[in-house]
N, C-alpha and C positions, 0 to 999 in steps of 0.2 A: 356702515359706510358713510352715513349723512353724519355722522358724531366725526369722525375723521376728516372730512371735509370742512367741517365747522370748526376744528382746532384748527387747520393749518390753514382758515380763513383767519382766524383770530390769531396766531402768534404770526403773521405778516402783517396784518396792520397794526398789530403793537410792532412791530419791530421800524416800520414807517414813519410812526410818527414821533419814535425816537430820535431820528435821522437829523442833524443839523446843516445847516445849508453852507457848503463849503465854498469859498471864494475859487471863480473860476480863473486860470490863469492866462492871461491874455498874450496872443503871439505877437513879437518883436518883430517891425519890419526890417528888415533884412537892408544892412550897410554897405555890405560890400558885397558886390556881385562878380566873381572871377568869371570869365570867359575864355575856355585857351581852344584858339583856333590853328589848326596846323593844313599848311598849305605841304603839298607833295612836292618836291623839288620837279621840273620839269625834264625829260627824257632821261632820268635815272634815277634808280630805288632809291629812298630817304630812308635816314634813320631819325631819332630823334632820344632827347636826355631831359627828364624832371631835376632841375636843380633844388639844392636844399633850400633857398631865397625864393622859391615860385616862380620861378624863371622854364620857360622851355625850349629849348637850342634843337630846331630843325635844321639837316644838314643830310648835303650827299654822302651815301655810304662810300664811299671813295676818300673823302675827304672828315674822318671824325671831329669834334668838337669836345672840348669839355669845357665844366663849369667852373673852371677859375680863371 
C-alpha cells in the first residue's frame, strides 16, 4: 500500500511540474447594457411584442400594435 501511495505521489508531481502557465483571459467590460422596462397599461390587461430592431411595443390588449 505504501509503494502505491508513492507512485501516485510521484506520477502527480511529475505531471505538475510539466504544466505550463497559460495566459489567463481577462473579462471585457461590458458596452452596452440593455434595460427593458415595461409598464402595465393602467385599468386594462396589456400585451406586449419583442421586435426584431430591439424595440418592445407595450399596448392595451384591445388595441394590438405591430412592429412596422
Amino acid at each position: 500500500m505504501q509503494n502505491l501511495m508513492m507512485l501516485l505521489l510521484a506520477a502527480g508531481s511529475s505531471t505538475l511540474c510539466a504544466c505550463t502557465i497559460q495566459p489567463q483571459a481577462q473579462p471585457q467590460p461590458s458596452r452596452h447594457v440593455s434595460t427593458i422596462v415595461i409598464q402595465q397599461p393602467r385599468g386594462e390587461p396589456g400585451d406586449f411584442i419583442l421586435c426584431n430592431d430591439g424595440r418592445v411595443l407595450v399596448f392595451p390588449v384591445a388595441h394590438p400594435k405591430t412592429c412596422s
